[in-house]
N, C-alpha and C positions, 0 to 999 in steps of 0.2 A: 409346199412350205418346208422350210427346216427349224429345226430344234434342238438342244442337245440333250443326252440320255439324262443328266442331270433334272432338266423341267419336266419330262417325260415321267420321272420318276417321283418328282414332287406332287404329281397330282394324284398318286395312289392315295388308299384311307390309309390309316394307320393299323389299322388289321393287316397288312400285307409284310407288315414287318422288313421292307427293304433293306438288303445290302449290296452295297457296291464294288465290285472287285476292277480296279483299273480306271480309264480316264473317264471319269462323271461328264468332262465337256467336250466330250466326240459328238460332232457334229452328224442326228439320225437327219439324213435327206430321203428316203423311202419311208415305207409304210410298214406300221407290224404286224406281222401277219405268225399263225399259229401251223401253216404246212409251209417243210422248209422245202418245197417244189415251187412256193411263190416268194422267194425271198428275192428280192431287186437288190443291187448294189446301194448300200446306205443305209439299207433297212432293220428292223430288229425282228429277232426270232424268237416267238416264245415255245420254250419247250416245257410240256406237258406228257403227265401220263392221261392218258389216253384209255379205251376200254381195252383195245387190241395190242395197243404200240406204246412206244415210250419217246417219246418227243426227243427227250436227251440222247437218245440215241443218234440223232441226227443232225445233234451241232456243229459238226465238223463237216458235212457237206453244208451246211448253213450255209457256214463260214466260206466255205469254199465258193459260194454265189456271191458270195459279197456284202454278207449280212457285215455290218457296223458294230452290234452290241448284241449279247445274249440275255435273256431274261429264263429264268427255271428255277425247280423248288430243289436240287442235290447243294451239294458244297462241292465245287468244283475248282479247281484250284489249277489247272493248266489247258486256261482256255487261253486263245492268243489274241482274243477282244474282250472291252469291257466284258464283264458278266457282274448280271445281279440276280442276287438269290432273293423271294418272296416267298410268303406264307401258300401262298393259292396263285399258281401260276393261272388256272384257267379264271379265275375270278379277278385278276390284276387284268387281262388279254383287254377289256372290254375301255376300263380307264382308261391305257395307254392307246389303244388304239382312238380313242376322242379326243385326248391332247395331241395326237399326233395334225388332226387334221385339225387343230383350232375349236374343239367340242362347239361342233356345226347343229345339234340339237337347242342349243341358247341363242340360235339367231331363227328357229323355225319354233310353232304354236304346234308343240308335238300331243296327238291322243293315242295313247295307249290301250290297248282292247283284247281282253283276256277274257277264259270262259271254257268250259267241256264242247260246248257245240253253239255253232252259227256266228265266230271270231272270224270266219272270212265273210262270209255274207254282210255281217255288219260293217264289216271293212268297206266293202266296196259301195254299199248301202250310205255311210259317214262320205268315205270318195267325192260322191256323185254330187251329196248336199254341199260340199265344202265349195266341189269345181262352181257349182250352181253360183257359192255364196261370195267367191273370192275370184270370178273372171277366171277361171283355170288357173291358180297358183296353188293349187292343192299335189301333194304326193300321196303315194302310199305305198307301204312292204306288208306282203302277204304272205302265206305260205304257196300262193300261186304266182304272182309276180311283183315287181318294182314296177312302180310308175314315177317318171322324171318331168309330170307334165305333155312336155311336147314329144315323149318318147316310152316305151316299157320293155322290160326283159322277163324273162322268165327267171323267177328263184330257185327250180330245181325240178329232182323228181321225187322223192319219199323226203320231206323236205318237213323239219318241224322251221323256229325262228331263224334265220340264219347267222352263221357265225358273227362275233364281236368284230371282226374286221370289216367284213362286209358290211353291218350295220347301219357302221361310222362311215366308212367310204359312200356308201347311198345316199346320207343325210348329206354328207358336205356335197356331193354332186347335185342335191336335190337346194342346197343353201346356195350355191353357187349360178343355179340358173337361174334364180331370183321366186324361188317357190314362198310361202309364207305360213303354207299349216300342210304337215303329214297325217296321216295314219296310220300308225306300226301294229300291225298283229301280232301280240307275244305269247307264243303258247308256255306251258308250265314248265316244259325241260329247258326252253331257251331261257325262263326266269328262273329256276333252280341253278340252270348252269352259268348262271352270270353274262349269257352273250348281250345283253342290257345294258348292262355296267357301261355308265359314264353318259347316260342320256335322260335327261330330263325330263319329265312329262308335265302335261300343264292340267290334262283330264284322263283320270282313268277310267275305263266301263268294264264292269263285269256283267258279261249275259247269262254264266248258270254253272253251278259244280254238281256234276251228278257223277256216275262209274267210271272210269276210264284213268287209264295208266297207272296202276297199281302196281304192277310190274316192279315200273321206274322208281314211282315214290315212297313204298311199302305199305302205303295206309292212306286211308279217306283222311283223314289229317295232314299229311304232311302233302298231300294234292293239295286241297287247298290251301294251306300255308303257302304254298308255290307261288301259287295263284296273287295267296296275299301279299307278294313280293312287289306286285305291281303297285299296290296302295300305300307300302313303302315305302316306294321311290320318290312316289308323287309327293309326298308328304318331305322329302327331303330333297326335291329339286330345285334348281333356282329360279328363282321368280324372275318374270319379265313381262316387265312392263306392267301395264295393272290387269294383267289375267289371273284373273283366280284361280287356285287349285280346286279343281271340282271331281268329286267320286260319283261317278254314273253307275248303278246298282239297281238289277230286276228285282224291284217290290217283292214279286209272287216267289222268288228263289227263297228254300229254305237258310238258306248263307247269307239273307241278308246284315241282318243286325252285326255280323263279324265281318262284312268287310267298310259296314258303315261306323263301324267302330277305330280305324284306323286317321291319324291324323290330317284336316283336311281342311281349306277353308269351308266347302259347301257341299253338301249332298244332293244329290238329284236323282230321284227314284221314276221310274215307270211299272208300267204293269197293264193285266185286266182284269185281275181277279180283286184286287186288293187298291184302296184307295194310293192313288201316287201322285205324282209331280206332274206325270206325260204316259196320260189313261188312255188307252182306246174303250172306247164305247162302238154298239150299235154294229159291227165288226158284218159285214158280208160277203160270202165268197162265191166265188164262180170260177170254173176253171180257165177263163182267162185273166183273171186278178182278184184282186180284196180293195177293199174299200170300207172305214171307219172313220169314228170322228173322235178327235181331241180339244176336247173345250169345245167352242165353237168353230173347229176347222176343221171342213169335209177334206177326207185325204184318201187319195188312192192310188194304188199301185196297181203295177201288173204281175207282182211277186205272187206266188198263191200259196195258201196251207196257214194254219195258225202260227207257227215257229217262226216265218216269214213278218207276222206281223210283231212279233218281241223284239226281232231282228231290228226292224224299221223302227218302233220306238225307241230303241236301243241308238240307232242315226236320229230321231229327232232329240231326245233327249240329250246327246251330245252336244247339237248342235245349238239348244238354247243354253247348256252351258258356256257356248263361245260366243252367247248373244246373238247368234243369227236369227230374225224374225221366222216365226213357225211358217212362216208362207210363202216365203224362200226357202224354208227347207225342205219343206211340201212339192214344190217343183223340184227341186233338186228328186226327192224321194218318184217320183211320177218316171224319172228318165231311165230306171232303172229296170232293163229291158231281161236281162240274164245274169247267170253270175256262172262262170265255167262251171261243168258238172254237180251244179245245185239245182233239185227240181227240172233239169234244161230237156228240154223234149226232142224226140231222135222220131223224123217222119220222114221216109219213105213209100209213102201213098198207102199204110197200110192202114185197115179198117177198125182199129182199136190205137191207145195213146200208150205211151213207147214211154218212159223217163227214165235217165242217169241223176244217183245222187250220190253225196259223199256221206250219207250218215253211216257212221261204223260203232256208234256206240249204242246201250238200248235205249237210252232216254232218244235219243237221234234218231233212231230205224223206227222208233212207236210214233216220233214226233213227224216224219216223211209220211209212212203209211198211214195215219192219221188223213194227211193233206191227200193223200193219191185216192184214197175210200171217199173221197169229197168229190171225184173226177168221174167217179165208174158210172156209168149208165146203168139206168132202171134195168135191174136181170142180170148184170155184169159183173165180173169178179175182178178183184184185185190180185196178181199174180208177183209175188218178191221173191227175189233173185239177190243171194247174196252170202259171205260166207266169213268169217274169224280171223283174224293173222296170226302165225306163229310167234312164237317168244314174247309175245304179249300178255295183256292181261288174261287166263284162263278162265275168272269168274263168267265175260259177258258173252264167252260162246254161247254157254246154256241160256244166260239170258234173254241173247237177240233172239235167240228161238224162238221162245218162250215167246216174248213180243209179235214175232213174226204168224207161230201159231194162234196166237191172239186175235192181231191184227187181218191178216190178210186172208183170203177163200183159199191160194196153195202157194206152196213154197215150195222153192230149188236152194237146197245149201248145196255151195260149191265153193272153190279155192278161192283165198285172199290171205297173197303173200304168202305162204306156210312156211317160207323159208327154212331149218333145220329140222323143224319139227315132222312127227308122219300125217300125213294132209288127211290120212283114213282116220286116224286117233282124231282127229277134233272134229272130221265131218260126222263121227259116233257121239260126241260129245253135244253135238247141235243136233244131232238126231234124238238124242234122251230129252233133248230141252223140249223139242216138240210132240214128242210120247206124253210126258210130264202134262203136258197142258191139251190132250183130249188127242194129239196129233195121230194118224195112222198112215204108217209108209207105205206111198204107191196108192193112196186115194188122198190127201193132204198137202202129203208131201214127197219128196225126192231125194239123193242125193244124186250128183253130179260132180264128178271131180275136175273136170276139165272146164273151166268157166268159160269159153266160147261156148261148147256144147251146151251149158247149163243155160248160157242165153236164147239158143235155137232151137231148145227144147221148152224155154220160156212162151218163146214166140210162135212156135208152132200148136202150142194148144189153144193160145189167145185167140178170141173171136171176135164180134163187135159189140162195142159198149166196154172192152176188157180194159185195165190197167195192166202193164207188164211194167215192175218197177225194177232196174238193177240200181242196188245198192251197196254202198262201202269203198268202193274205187274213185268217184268222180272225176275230177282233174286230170288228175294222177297218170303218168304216163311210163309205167315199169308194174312188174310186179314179181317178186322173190321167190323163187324157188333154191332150196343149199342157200348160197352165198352170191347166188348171180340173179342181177336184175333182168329179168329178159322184157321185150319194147308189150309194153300194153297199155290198151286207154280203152277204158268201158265203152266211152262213144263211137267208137271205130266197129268196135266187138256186136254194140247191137245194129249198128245199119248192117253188116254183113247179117246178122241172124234175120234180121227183117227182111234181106233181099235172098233169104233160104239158103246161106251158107254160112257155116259156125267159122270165126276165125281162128287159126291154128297156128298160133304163135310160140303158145307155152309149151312146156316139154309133157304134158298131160295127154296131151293133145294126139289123137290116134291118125292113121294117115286114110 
């Protein structure tokens, strides 16, 4: 479609403070995009500061691709296309990019699903109910992929929400092939950072705020405030049609009353511990699924662990927000075979049970080994496999320890991402967490720095009845050493360990 910079600009809020330097009605026939290595001819460039770079720095090759109109926050005064100055260039990026394309979120039934842990699970868990409920017109963006329907891509590799281009460009692709209700997975930097901006939501869910990214936000406050960005939106998006705005919010979380506190037509609580909306009761597990009841409707899954079943409340709960009958969404919930590197079992005919997950936080790693100590065979031990990222939060190294000495019969801490950091400084650091809590090195526990080894070192004590859990990686198909991503995916790492070879991909890695 085209547009001119002028409409493009009228749908900023009035906090962005626009100014326009040159012709308001240049015709944008491209898309805006925030790296000026994707500028198309006709397009707008928004330049930002950046953590590393400085967007402005790069108008002039913008321009020189063909960009049409500049958007950035300097006073600039000898640029040779429009240019407009705004308060928040990176918080304007998200608006402009959804007028650009027709703001494609107001013609789809969008749920938003925010949370510390189980935002992708739920995702694809709401997916399944939707595709169930609506003949396949269901989308969804995750931090593991886009689904268009009749198609999916991968959204990345260390990948939080994806950029406000991207976003918008998904939904109108996803408006366009005639879909009718998405799922957007929004974690807290993508709702801090505004990649959101300019998309509607019709249901928020929140599944739970516990430790994680302090780093980024500076405090368990301003996390969840992140978080509450989502209940925000909802509260100020536009209505369509007669869908209620509904806040979907875990009863048992202590956050609840603050994010049910945020403007909304209706609240819809679940839980198990605490009376709610969408109860399980009677809850039974078996290591090839769970199975409980809501109200009177038997429900079961082949998901397993407790976390799995918040998860699934967390999709029915949604989905009686959209009026879907529980027993369609009971089917839908039932088809839900795997979810990439969540709980997903890695067998190679060996005589104990193998699992890849992505928990990396502690409530996450106590909440997995919880579900894997439900697996282990009478005599059997539970064996966790897993290690901290650099430049992250510092508190929950000691922490996951701590859980992990808790939790499991032994553990291997090993590398995850250290990027700049010294991988010895935090495997010492997760070494005191499991001191701390009764731990003793070399009958408990291990370290390992090279995380193939740490898995074939996993696998090779593992007997029958055992759990071998790696944890923290899931999906994920890189992992950071300095400043380079080099190829890794836990799943690959433990079938080689299982078939008695450590993979040696990362630079740890001895020959």
């Amino acid at each position: 479609m085209t547009v001119t910079l002028q409409q493009l600009i009228a749908t900023l809020p009035s906090t962005a403070s626009p100014m326009i330097s040159g012709d308001g009605d240049v015709v944008i026939a491209a898309p805006v995009v925030e790296d000026n290595r994707l500028v198309q001819p006709g397009g707008v460039f928004v330049a930002r500061h950046g953590l590393s770079v400085d967007g402005h720095d790069y108008i002039a090759d913008a321009i020189e691709r063909g960009a049409a109109a500049i958007v950035g926050e300097r006073d600039i005064s000898d640029v040779s296309v429009p240019y407009v100055r705004v308060a928040d260039a990176q918080s304007a990026t998200g608006y402009l990019a959804a007028a650009y394309h027709d703001f494609p979120s107001r013609k789809l039934i969008v749920i938003g699903i925010t949370g510390t842990d189980g935002k992708t699970s739920t995702s694809h868990i709401l997916h399944k109910i939707l595709t169930e409920a609506t003949g396949g017109k269901a989308g969804f963006i995750s931090t593991i992929a886009a689904d268009f329907g009749s198609r999916s891509e991968e959204t990345g590799l260390h990948v939080t929400t994806p950029g406000a281009p991207q976003v918008q460009a998904y939904l109108a692709q996803m408006s366009n092939a005639g879909l009718t209700h998405v799922v957007l997975e929004m974690t807290s930097h993508g709702l801090a950072q505004g990649r959101l901006n300019g998309t509607d939501i019709d249901v928020a869910v929140m599944t739970n705020v516990t430790h994680e990214h302090l780093d980024f936000h500076g405090s368990w406050e301003n996390y969840r405030a992140a978080k509450g960005r989502l209940f925000a939106m909802l509260g100020q998006s536009v209505r369509k049609g007669d869908q209620p705005k509904v806040a979907v919010i875990n009863r048992d979380d202590p956050s609840f009353d603050y994010f049910a506190a945020f403007e909304t037509d209706r609240v819809v609580s679940y839980g198990i511990e605490q009376a709610a909306d969408v109860r399980a009761m009677h809850i039974a597990h078996s290591p090839s699924g769970t199975s409980f009841e809501v109200g009177s409707q038997q429900v079961d899954m082949q998901l397993v662990g407790r976390f799995n079943v918040y998860n699934a409340l967390a999709g029915l709960a949604a989905a009686r927000a959209l009026g879907i009958p529980q027993d369609v969404a009971a089917r839908g919930l039932a088809q839900v075979q795997t979810i990439p590197g969540r709980m997903e079992r890695i067998d190679e005919g060996q005589d104990f049970l193998a699992l890849v997950d992505f928990a990396h936080t502690p409530n996450a790693l106590r909440r997995a080994l919880e579900a894997g100590r439900e697996m282990v065979s009478e005599g059997g031990r539970l064996i966790a496999v897993f290690g901290s990222a650099g430049l992250r939060d510092v508190e929950k190294r000691r922490m996951m320890a701590e859980v992990s000495a808790q939790q499991a019969d032994f553990t291997v801490l090993t590398a995850e991402d250290p990027r700049t950091e010294s991988l010895d400084d935090i495997l010492h650091m997760m070494a005191d967490g499991c001191i701390s809590q009764g731990g003793v090195e070399g009958e408990t526990f291990i370290r390992v720095p090279d995380r193939g080894q740490a898995l074939y070192e996993a696998c090779r004590m593992a007997k029958p009845g055992d759990v071998v859990m790696a944890c923290g990686k899931g999906h994920e198909q890189s992992m950071c050493f300095g400043t380079v991503e080099h190829p890794w995916d836990d799943r690959d790492a433990l079938r080689a360990a299982l078939r008695g070879t450590p993979l040696k991909t990362l630079p740890t890695a001895t020959a």
